[in-house]
C-alpha positions in Angstrom: 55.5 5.1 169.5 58.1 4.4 166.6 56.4 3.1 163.3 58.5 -0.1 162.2 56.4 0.2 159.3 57.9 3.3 157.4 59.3 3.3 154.5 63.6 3.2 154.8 65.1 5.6 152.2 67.2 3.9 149.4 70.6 3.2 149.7 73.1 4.2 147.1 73.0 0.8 145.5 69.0 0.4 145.1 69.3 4.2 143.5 71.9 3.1 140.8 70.1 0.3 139.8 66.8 2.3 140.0 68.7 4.7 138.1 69.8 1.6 135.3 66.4 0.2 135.0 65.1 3.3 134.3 67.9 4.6 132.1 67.1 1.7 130.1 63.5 2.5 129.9 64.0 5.5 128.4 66.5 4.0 125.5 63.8 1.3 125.0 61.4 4.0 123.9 63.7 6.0 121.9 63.8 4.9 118.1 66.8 7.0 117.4 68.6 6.8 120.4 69.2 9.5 123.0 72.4 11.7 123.9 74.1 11.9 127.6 72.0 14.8 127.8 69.1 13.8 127.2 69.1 11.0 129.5 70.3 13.1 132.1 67.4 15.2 131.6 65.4 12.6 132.1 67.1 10.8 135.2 67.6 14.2 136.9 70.8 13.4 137.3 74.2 15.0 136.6 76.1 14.2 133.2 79.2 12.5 135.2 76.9 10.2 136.9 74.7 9.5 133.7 78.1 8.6 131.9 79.2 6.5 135.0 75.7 4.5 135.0 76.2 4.2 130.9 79.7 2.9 131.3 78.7 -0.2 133.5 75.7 -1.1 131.3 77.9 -0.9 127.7 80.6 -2.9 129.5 78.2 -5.9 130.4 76.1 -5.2 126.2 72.9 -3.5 127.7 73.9 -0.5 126.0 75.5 0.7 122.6 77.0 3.5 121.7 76.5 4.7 117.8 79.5 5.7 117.0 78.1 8.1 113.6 75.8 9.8 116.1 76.8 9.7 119.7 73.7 8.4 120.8 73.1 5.5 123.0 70.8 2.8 122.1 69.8 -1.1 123.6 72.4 -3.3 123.3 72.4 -6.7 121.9 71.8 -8.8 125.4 68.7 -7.7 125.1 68.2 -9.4 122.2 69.6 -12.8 123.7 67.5 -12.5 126.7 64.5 -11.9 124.9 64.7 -15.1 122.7 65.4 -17.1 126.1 62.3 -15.3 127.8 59.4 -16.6 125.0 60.2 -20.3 125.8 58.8 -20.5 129.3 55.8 -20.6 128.2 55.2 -24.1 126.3 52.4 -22.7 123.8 54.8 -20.6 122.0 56.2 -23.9 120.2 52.9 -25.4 119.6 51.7 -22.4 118.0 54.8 -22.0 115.7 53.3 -25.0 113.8 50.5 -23.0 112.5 51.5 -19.7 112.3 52.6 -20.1 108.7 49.4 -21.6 107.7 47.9 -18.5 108.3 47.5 -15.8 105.1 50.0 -14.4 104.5 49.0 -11.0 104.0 48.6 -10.6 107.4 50.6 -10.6 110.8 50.5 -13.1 113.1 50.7 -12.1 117.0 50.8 -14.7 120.2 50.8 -11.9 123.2 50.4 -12.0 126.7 48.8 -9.9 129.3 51.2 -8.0 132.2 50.6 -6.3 134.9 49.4 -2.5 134.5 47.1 -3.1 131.6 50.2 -4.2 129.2 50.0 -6.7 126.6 53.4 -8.3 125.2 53.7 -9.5 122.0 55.9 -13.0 122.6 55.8 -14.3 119.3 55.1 -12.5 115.2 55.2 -13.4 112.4 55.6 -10.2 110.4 54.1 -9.4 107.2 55.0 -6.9 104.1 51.5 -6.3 103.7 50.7 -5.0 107.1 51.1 -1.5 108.0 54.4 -0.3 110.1 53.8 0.0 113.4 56.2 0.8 116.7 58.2 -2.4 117.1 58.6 -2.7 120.6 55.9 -5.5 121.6 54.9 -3.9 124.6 51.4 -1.9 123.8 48.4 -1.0 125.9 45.9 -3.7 126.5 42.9 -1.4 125.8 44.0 -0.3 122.4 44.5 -3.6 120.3 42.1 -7.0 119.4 44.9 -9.4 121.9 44.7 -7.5 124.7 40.7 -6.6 124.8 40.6 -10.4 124.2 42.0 -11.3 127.4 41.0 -8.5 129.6 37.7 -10.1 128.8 39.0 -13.1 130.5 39.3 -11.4 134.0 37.0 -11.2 136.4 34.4 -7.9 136.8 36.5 -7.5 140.3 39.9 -8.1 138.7 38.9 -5.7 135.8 37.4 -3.2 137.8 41.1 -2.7 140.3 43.1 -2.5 136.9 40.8 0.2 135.5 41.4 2.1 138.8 44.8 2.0 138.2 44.7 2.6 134.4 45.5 6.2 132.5 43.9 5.8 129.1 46.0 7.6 126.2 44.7 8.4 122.7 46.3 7.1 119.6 43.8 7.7 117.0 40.3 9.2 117.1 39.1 5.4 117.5 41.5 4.5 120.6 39.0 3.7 123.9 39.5 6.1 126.6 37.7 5.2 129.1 36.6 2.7 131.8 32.7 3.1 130.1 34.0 2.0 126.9 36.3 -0.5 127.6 33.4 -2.0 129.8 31.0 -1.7 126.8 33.9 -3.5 123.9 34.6 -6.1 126.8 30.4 -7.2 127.5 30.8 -7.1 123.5 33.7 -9.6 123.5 32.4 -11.8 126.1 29.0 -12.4 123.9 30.9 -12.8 120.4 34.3 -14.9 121.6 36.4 -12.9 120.1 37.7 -9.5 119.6 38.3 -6.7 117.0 40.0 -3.9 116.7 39.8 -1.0 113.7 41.9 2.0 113.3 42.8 1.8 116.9 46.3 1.7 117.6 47.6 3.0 114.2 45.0 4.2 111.4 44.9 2.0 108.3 45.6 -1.0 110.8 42.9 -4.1 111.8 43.2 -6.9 113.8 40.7 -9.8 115.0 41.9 -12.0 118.3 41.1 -15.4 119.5 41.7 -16.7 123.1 44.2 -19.7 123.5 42.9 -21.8 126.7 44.6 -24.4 128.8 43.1 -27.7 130.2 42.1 -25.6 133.3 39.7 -23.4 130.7 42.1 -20.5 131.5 43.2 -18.0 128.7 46.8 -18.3 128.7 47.2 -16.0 125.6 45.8 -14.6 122.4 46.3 -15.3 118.9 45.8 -12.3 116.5 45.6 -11.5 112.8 46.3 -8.1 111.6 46.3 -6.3 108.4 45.2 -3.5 106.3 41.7 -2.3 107.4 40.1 -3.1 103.8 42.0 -5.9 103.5 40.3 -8.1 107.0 37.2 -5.8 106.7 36.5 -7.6 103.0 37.4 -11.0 104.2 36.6 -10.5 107.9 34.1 -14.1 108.4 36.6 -16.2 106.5 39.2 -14.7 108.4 37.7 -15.1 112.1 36.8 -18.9 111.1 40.5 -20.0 110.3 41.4 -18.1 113.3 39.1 -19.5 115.2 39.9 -23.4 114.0 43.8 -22.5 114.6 43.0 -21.3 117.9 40.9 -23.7 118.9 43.8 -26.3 117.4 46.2 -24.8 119.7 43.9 -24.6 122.9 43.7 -28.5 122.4 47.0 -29.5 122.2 47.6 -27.9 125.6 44.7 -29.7 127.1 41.0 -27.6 126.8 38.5 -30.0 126.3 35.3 -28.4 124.6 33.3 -30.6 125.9 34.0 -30.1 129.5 33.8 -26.5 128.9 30.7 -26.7 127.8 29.1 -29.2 130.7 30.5 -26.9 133.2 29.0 -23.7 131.0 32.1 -22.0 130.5 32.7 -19.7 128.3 33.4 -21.7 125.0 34.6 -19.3 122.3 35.3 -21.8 119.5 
């Protein structure tokens, strides 16, 4: 008998946009930009057609060209749709109004967690004082404060499918790479209320993380501060009580109610 259920090959139109999406990937990752060849090195996929899927994307301002180098970068309408994207979710102007209260020798994060372990960074207020790190706001959930925070928000059953899923990658020697550990720093989390990370993602670099909850007790989002190691190491109880207060500020406004939390024995991390 015929299986209805197999999988159809793609048609030419799914491949060029599969081909687009994941042109754009690529340039995404690349600092410098990349060359025709390199991306068809990467796409597996002749230079004509590379140059054909380029033309349509510079056309609509998905992709630039720069003109000293050759190379082929994001274009602006990223930019655009990024700004739009952050304002569907209705923290991200509560939390603006405190962001600036915070010290200002450290960054100020409001992230998210995506699917595949990802945490995006919706919201920063940058700081001269904090080490440089990779600006795209996409980074691995296991590897920073925000993104430990809210895995430790998931279920054991939700946590444990991701991890089957996960690959860890090392970025310094203190980067967790493995299921065991992340178990161990999210049990640690739970028991604390917040989260910490140290040399992780980039040496030199600490962050602390708070949870921002809704009326429905659900963490929404993270708050983070980050800095020099020294820096929140030598201030670090200060620090995690005016996070805490502003996170606990902004949980409010959006509805969490301690007290509820507490009569139903939630988790209350405030």
């Amino acid at each position: 008998m015929e299986n209805n259920l197999s999988v159809k090959p793609k048609n030419n139109t799914m491949q060029t946009v599969d081909r687009a999406l994941d042109l754009i990937g690529y340039l995404a990752n690349a600092r410098d930009g990349l060359t025709v060849a390199d991306l068809s090195r990467l796409l597996q996929i002749t230079r004509t057609t590379t140059y054909t899927v380029l033309n349509s994307l510079m056309n609509q301002g998905y992709v630039e060209q720069v003109q000293k180098t050759g190379r082929y970068m994001i274009g602006y309408r990223f930019f655009a749709i990024g700004s739009v994207y952050q304002y569907q979710f209705p923290f991200i102007s509560i939390a603006k109004k405190y962001l600036n209260h915070l010290d200002p020798r450290f960054q100020v994060n409001i992230s998210v967690l995506k699917p595949h372990m990802q945490l995006l960074i919706l919201l920063a207020r940058e700081s001269a004082f904090v080490p440089s790190i990779n600006p795209i706001r996409i980074r691995p959930a296991y590897a920073c404060a925000s993104g430990k925070m809210l895995l430790s928000y998931l279920s054991d059953r939700e946590l444990d499918a991701l991890l089957q899923n996960t690959e860890f990658h090392s970025f310094t020697a203190s980067t967790i790479t493995s299921p065991d550990q992340l178990w161990q720093e999210i049990n640690r989390i739970r028991q604390q209320g917040y989260a910490k990370e140290t040399d992780e993602m980039i040496l030199g670099r600490g962050c602390i993380a708070f949870p921002i909850l809704d009326a429905s007790q659900n963490a929404i989002a993270a708050i983070s501060l980050s800095g020099k190691t020294e820096a929140l190491e030598s201030d670090n109880a200060r620090l995690i009580g005016v996070l805490r207060d502003v996170a606990f500020a902004v949980s409010t406004e959006l509805g969490y109610d301690i007290v509820t939390s507490k009569r139903r024995r939630n988790r209350v991390p405030f």
